[in-house]
Structures are given as C-alpha cells and as structure tokens.
C-alpha positions as CSV (number, residue, x, y, z in Angstrom):
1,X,0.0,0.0,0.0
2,X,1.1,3.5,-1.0
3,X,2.3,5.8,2.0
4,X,2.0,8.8,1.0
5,X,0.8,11.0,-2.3
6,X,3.3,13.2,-4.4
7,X,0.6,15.8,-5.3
8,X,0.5,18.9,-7.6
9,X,-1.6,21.4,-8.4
10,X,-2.8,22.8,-12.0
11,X,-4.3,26.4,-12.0
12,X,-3.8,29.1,-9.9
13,X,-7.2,31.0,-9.6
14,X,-9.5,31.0,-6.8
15,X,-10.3,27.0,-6.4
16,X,-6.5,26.3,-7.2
17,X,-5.3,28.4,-4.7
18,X,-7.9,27.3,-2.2
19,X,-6.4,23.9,-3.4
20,X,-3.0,24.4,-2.7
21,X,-3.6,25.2,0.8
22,X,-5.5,22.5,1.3
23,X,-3.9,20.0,0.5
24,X,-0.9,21.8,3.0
25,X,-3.2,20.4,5.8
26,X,-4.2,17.0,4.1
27,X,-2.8,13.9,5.6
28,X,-0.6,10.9,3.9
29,X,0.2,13.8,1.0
30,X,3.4,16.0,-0.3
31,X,2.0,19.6,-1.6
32,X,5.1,19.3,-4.2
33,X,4.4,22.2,-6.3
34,X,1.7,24.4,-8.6
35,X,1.8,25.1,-12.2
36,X,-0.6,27.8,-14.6
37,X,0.4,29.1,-17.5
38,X,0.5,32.6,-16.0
39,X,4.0,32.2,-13.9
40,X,3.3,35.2,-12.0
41,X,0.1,34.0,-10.4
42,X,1.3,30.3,-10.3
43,X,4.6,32.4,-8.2
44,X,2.4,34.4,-6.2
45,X,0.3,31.4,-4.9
46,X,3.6,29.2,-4.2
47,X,5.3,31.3,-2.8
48,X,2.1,32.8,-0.1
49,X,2.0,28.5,0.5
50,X,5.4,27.8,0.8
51,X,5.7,24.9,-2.5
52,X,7.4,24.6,-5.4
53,X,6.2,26.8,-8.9
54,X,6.9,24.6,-12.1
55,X,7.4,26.0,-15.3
56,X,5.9,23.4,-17.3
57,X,3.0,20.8,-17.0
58,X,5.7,18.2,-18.0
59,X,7.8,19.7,-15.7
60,X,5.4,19.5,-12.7
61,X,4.2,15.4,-14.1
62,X,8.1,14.1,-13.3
63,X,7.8,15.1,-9.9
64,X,4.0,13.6,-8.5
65,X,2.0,10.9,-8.1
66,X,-1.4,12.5,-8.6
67,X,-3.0,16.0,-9.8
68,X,-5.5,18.6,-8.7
69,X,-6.8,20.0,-11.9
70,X,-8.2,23.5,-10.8
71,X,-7.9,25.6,-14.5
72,X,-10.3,26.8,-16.7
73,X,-13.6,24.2,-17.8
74,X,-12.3,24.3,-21.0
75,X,-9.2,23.3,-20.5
76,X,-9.9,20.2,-18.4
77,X,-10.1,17.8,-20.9
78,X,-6.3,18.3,-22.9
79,X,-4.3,18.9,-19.0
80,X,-6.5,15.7,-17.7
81,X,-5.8,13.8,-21.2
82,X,-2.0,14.4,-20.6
83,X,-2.1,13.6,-17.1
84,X,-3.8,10.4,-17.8
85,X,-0.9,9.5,-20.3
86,X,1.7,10.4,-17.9
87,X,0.1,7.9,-15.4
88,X,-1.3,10.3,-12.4
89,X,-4.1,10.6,-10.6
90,X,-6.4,13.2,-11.0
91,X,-8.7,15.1,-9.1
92,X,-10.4,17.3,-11.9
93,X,-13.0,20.0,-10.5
94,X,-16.7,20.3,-12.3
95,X,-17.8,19.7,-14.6
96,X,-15.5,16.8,-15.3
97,X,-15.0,18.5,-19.8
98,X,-16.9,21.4,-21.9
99,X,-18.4,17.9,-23.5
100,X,-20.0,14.6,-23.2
101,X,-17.3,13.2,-26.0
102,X,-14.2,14.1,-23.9
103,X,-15.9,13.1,-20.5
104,X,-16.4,9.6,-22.1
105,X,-12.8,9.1,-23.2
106,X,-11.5,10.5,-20.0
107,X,-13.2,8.2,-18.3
108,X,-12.1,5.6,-20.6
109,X,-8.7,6.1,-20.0
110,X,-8.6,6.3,-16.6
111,X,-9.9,2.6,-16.4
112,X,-7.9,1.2,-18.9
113,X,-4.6,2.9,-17.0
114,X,-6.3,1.8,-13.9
115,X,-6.1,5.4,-12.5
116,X,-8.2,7.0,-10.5
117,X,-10.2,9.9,-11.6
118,X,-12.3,12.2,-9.1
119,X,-14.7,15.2,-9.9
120,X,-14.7,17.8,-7.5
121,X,-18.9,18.1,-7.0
122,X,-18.2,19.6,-3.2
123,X,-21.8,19.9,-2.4
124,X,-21.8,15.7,-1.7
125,X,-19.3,16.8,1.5
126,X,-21.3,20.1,2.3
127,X,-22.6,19.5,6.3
128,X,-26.1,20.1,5.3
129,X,-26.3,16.6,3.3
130,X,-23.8,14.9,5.5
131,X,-26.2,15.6,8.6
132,X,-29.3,14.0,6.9
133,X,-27.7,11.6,4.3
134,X,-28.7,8.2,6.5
135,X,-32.5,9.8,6.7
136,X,-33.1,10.2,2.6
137,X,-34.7,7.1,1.9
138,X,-36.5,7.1,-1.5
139,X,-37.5,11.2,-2.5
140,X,-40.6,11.5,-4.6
141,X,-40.2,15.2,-5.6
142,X,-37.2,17.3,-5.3
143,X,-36.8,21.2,-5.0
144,X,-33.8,22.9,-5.7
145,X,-32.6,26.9,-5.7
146,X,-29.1,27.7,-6.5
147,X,-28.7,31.5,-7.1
148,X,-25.6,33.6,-7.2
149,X,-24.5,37.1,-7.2
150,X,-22.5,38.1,-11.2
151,X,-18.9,37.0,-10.9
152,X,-17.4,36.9,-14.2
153,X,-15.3,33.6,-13.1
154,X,-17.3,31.1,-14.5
155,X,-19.1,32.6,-17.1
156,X,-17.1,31.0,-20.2
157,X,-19.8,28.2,-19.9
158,X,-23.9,27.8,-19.3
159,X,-25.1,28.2,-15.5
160,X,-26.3,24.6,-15.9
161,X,-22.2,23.8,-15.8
162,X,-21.2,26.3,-14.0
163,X,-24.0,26.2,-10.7
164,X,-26.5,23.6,-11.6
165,X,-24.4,21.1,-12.0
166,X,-23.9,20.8,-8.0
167,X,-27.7,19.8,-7.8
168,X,-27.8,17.8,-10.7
169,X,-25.0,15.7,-9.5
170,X,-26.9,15.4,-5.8
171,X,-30.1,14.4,-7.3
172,X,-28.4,11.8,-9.6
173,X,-26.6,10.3,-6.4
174,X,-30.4,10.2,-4.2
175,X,-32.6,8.9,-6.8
176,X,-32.0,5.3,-7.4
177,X,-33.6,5.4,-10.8
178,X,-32.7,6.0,-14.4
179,X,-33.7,10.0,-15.9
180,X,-37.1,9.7,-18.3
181,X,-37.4,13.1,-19.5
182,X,-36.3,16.5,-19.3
183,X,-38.2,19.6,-19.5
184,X,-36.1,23.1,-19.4
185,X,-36.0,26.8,-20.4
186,X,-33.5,29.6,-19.7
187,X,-32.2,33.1,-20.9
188,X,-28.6,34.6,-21.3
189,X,-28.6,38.3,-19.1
190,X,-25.3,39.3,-18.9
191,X,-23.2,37.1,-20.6
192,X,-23.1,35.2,-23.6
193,X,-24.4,32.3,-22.5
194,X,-27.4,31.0,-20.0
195,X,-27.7,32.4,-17.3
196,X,-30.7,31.6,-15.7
197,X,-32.3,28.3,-15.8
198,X,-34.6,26.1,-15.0
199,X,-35.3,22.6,-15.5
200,X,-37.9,19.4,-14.6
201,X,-36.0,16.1,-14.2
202,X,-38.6,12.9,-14.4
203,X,-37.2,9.6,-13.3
204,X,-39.0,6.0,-14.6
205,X,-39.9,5.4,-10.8
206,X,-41.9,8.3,-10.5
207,X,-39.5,10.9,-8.8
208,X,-39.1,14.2,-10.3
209,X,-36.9,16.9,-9.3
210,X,-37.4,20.7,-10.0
211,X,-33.9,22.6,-10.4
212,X,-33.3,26.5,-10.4
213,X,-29.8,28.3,-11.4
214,X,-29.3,31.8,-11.8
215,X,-25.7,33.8,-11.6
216,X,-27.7,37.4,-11.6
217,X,-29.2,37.2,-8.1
218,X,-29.3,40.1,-5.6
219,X,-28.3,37.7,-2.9
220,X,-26.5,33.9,-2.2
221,X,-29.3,30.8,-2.2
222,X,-28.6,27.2,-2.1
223,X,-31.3,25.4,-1.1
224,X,-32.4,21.9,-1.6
225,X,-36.4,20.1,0.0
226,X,-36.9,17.0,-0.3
227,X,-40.4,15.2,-0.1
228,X,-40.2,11.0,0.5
229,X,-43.3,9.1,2.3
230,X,-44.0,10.3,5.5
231,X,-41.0,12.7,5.4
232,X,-39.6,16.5,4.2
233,X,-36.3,17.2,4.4
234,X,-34.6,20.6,3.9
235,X,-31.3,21.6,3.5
236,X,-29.3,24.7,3.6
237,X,-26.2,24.8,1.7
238,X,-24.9,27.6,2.5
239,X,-25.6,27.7,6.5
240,X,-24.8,24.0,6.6
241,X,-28.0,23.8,8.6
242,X,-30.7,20.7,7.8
243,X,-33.8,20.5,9.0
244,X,-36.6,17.6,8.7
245,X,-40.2,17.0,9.1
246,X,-41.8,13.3,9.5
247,X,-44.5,11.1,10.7
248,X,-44.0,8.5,12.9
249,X,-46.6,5.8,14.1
250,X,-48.1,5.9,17.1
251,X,-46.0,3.6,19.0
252,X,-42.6,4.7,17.8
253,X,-40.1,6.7,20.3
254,X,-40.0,10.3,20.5
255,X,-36.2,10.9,20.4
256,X,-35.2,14.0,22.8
257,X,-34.4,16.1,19.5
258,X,-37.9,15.6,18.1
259,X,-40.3,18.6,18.6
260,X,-44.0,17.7,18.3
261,X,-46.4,19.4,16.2
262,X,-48.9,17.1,17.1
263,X,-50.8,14.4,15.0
264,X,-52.7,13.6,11.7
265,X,-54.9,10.8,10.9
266,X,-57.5,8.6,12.6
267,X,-57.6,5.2,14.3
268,X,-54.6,2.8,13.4
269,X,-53.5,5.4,11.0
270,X,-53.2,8.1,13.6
271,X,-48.9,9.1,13.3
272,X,-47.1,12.0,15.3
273,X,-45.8,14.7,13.3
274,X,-42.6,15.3,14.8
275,X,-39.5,18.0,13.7
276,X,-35.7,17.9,14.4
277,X,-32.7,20.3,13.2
278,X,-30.2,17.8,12.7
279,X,-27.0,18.9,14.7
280,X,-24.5,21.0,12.2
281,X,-21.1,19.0,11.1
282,X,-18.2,20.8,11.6
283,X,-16.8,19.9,8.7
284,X,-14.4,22.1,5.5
285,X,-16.1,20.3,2.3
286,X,-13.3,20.8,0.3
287,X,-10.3,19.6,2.2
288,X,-13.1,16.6,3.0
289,X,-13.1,15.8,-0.5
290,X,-9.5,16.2,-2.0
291,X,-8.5,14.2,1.6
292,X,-10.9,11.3,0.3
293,X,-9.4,11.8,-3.1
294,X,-5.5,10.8,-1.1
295,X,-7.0,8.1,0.6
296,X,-8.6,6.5,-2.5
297,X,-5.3,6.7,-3.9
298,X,-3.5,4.8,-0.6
299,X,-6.1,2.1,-0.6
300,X,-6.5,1.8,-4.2
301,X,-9.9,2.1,-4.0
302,X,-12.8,4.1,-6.2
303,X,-13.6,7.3,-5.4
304,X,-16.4,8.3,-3.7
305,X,-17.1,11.4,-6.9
306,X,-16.0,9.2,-9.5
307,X,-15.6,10.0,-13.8
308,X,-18.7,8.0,-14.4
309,X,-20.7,9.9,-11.9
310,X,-19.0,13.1,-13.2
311,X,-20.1,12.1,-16.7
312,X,-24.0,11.4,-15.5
313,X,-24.2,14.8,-14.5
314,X,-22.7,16.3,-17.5
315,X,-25.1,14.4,-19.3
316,X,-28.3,15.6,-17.6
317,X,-26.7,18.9,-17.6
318,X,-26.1,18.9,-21.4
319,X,-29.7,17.8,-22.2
320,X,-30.9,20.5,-20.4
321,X,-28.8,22.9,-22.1
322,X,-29.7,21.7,-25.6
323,X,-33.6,21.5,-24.3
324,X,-32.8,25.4,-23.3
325,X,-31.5,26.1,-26.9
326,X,-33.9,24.3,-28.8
327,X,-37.1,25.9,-27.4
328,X,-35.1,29.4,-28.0
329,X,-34.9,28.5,-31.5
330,X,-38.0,27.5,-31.4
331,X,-39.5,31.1,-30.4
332,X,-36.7,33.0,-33.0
C-alpha cells in the first residue's frame, strides 16, 4: 500500500489556490508544487504557501503521483488527457470537460490505465447533506434553488455547468432510478451564455426533481427540499444547517431532538408529526473531499465522486442545455 501521495496542483485562480492550501493540511500527502500558464500568479500562490512553482505541465508530471486539476472548464479535458498519459491521478473540478465526448474518453482512459479519476462536485461533502444523508430514503419530488450574485469567473460556460451542476449531480446520487425526460428553459442576461435556468428532471420510478440556477441574483441561495413518504427534508447549503419533518406511528419513540407538532390521521393510521434540526457538522467540504481523493489513492480504492458519476451529470446537464437552446430556437 502506497504511504504517502506526491501531489501537484494545476491552476492558480480561486479554487487552485484554495487547493493548494489544502492539501498543505491533508494527511498521507506531499504539496510538491503548482503550475498555470501565467507564472506570475502560479509564483504568487507558491510562494504565499510555501511549495514549489513549475514552469511546465511536463515539468510539474516528473515530480508527482497524482493531480489537482483547478484551471479553466475548457481546458480540463487536454491537462486531464495528458495527465492520464503520464500515469497520475487526477482530481479534476466540475464539470468533469466542456463535453459529453471528452468526459467519455476521460473516463475511458482512466480505467484502462487503472487510475483514479475524481470530480470535484463539493456539495456531496457540504454538512447540510452529511447531517441527513442516512435519513433520505426514496425522495418523490425534489426542490432545488441555486442563485448567485454576477462574478465573471465562471461565465465562459452555461449556468447549468457552472451552478447547476452541484444539484444535478446530488439528485443523480439520491434517486435510485434512471432520468425519463427533461423539461427546461432559460435566458442569457449578462453574458453570452445561460444564465438563468430552470429545468424538470422525471425519473421511470416516478421521482421528479425541479432545479433552479441563476448567476444574476441580488443575494447567495442554495437550497435543496426534499419530499419522500412520510418525510420532508430541507437543506441549507450555505448555513450547513438541515432540517426535517416526519410522521412517525403511534408507538414509535419520541427521540429527545424531536419537537411535536402534534398528530394527523385517525384510528390505526393516527402518526405523530414530529420536527428535528439535525446537529451541524463541523466539517471544511473541500479539504473533505480532496482528503478522500489521497485516501482513494493509498487504498486503491474508487472514489467516492467518480468520472462516471461526473459524466452522468454532465449528461443531464447537457440535455438540459440543448432543451434550453432548442425551445429558443423555437421562439426566433
């Protein structure tokens, strides 16, 4: 078993430096350096974090074991491909490519090398869902509100990639069920591309999930509700808080967390409805996730993100983009 990663970092913007000093405080790993093809920022963010600036991607490839792939969407899929080929790990954030195509022979590659490949959806570590994770059993409808404040990082694709994509990703990992059909409409504001969307997900058992992006919003929201028999469950991403609503029969304990509201039905279908604010993890998502991502590595095991699960977001999140486009063309 491997003791200890050799890891590097690719991009120096926001996530990579937020990367880099990470993984200073991950254990069983070796922060041994940062590349981006501006030197000066790559320079800047070594030398604030105390590692190694490369010169060159091949340059940074001789000296690790695995990557943290923190540049531009675009660009994922050509710094992944020669990652792959140089035999390293990689962490890649989301989406996993710009396209379904070059997901697919990501993915591809990293099996036949026998590598492991991790997408960086951070909302599956965010405290919220951690807190209430063991109580989603199987959700009937889901609600979901994502809206940011403009920030031109992240406009060179659709807010389905860029925001949507977190939910997308959540909903795919909680309903155990293939998608049916997709229903979606959205409008470029400010950039050239969407950015405001909405989209109806219908699964073949029945579940469907209603998803909201927008990137032009007065204030933050990330909010997710789910509905499952005898249950509601709602989640804030941003507070980390979760709260949750269910019935419970008759002769079932009342836990000390549960606060009554009283009860609903008659005779043998008489149930309490009870409510309980599940107890906030104190938890950092992201060195969570790139700590799971070193101790796939160690035990050679999948990880928990993986490329195919990146890829089945990408898809949903690609249908609903060309849903978006088509009913625009539509109206033109």
């Amino acid at each position: 078993m491997q003791e200890k990663v050799n890891i590097g970092v690719i991009g120096s913007g926001h996530l990579g430096k937020l990367h880099t000093k990470m993984f200073k405080e991950t254990n069983n790993s070796s922060l041994n350096g940062i590349f981006d093809i501006d030197n000066l920022k790559a320079k800047a963010v070594a030398e604030e974090f105390d590692t190694e600036v490369f010169n060159s991607l091949e340059e940074l490839l001789q000296k690790v074991d695995a990557v943290s792939i923190a540049a531009t969407t675009t660009a994922h899929y050509m710094i992944a491909k020669e990652c792959l080929n140089a035999g390293k790990h990689i962490f890649i954030e989301k989406p996993i490519t710009a396209t379904i195509p070059q997901a697919e022979e990501l993915v591809n590659l990293a099996n036949s090398l026998n590598l492991n490949l991790q997408v960086g959806h951070i909302e599956r570590f965010n405290p919220a869902l951690l807190s209430v994770e063991k109580y989603i059993g199987d959700p009937k409808f889901i609600q979901t509100d994502r809206l940011a404040q403009f920030n031109p990082r992240g406009t060179d694709v659709a807010v389905v990639l860029d925001l949507m994509i977190h939910d997308i990703d959540i909903i795919l990992s909680l309903v155990k069920s293939k998608v049916k059909n997709v229903e979606a409409s959205g409008v470029a504001i400010v950039s050239d591309n969407i950015d405001i969307a909405n989209a109806r997900i219908q699964f073949e058992n029945g579940a469907v999930a209603n998803v909201t992006a927008s990137r032009i919003s007065q204030k933050k929201l990330r909010k997710m509700r789910l509905f499952q028999r005898d249950g509601y469950i709602a989640l804030d991403f941003i507070t980390g808080v979760s709260e949750m609503y269910k019935l419970l029969s008759t002769d079932e304990k009342m836990l000390p967390s549960y606060v009554p509201f009283g009860e609903i039905g008659v005779g043998d279908k008489k149930k309490k409805l009870v409510y309980e604010q599940m107890e906030l993890k104190q938890i950092n998502a992201l060195k969570y996730e790139l700590q799971l991502f070193i101790d796939s590595i160690i035990k050679n095991e999948k990880p928990v993100v993986s490329g195919d699960d990146g890829l089945r977001a990408l898809r949903v999140a690609e249908t609903i983009i060309e849903k978006i486009n088509q009913s625009q063309s539509e109206m033109n």
